[in-house]
C-alpha positions in Angstrom: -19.1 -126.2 -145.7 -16.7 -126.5 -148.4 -15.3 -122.7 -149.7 -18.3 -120.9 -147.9 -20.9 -122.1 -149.5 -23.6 -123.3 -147.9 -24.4 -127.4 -149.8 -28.0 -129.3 -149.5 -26.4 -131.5 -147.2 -25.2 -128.9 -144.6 -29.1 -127.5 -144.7 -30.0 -131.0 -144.0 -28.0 -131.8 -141.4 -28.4 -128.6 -139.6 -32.4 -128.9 -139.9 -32.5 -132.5 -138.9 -29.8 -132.0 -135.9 -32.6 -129.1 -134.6 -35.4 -132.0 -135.0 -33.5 -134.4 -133.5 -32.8 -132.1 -130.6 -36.2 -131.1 -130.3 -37.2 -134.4 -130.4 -35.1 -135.6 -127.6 -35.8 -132.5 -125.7 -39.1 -133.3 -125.7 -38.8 -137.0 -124.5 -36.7 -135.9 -121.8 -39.2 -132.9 -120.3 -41.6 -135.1 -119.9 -41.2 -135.0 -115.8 -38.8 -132.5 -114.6 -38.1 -135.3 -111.7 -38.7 -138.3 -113.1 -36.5 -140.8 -115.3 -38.6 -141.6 -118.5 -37.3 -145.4 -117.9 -39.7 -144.8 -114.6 -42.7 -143.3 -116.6 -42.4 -145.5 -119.8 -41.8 -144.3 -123.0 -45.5 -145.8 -124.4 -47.3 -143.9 -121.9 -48.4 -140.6 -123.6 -50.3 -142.1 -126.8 -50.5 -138.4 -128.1 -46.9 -137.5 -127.3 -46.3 -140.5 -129.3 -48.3 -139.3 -132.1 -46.5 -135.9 -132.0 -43.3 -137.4 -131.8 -43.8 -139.8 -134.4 -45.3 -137.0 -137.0 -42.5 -134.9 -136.6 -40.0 -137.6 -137.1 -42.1 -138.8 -140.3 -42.2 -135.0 -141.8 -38.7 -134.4 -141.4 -38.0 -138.0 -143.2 -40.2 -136.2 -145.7 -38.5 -133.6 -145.9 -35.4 -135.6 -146.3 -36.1 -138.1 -148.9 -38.8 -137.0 -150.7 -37.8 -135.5 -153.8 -40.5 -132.6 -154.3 -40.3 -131.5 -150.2 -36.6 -131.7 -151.2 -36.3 -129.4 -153.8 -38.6 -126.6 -150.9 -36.3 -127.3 -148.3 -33.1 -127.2 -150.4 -32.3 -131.0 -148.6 -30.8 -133.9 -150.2 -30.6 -137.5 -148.4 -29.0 -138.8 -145.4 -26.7 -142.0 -145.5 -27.3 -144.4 -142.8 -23.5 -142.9 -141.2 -25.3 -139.0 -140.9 -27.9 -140.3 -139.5 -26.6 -142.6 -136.3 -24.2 -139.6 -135.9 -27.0 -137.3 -135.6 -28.9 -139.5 -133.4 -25.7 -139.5 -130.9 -25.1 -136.0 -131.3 -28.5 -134.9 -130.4 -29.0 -137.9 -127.7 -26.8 -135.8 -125.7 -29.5 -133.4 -124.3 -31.6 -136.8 -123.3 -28.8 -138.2 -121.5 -27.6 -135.3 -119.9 -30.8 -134.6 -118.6 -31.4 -137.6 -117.4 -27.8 -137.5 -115.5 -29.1 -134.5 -114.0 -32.3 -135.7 -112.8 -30.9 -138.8 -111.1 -28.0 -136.9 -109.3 -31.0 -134.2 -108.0 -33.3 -137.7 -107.0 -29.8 -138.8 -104.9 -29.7 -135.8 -103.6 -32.6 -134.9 -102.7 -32.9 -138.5 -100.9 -29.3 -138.1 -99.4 -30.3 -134.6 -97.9 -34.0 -135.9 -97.0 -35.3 -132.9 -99.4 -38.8 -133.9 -100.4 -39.9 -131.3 -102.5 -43.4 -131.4 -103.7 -44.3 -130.9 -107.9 -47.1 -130.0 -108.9 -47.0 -131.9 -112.6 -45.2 -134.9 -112.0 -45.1 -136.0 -115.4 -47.1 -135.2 -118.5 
């Protein structure tokens, strides 16, 4: 934000930092024990599909120049984007962190704690 005003490219990268986040939040909720490298990312065809359409319609909404003028977006370089992706991996990886160190725990402790939904 240059002056307080608020440019196409600040609306874009705040909506596609919430996508992103969303996105990743999603992949990593998947099993609130379980490390996604452990249930496979290609496992879920339809969370694939969801995942995929989202990712597609905010691209839309990015690059396509009528969805653009709507959302008041203008295009990402390749640079916004691989920073958004690192930015918003955080919540994956963090989450992940966390359920490996509760795994190691709960092994270290012998805490077998039954879950109902494993993974979805």
């Amino acid at each position: 934000m240059q002056d307080n005003i608020i440019t196409p490219r600040d609306t874009t990268m705040t909506f596609t930092c919430f996508v992103f986040f969303d996105m990743f939040n999603a992949l990593s909720s998947r099993s609130q024990t379980k490390s996604i490298f452990t249930i496979g990312f290609l496992t879920n065809r339809m969370f694939l599909y969801a995942v995929g359409g989202s990712i597609f319609g905010q691209l839309m909404v990015v690059y396509f120049p009528p969805l653009q003028s709507v959302f008041q977006t203008e295009g990402l370089t390749l640079y916004d984007l691989l920073f958004l992706l690192c930015l918003t991996s955080t919540v994956f990886w963090v989450s992940e962190l966390k359920k490996l160190t509760q795994r190691r725990l709960d092994k270290r402790f012998h805490l077998n704690k039954p879950y109902e939904f494993e993974y979805v």
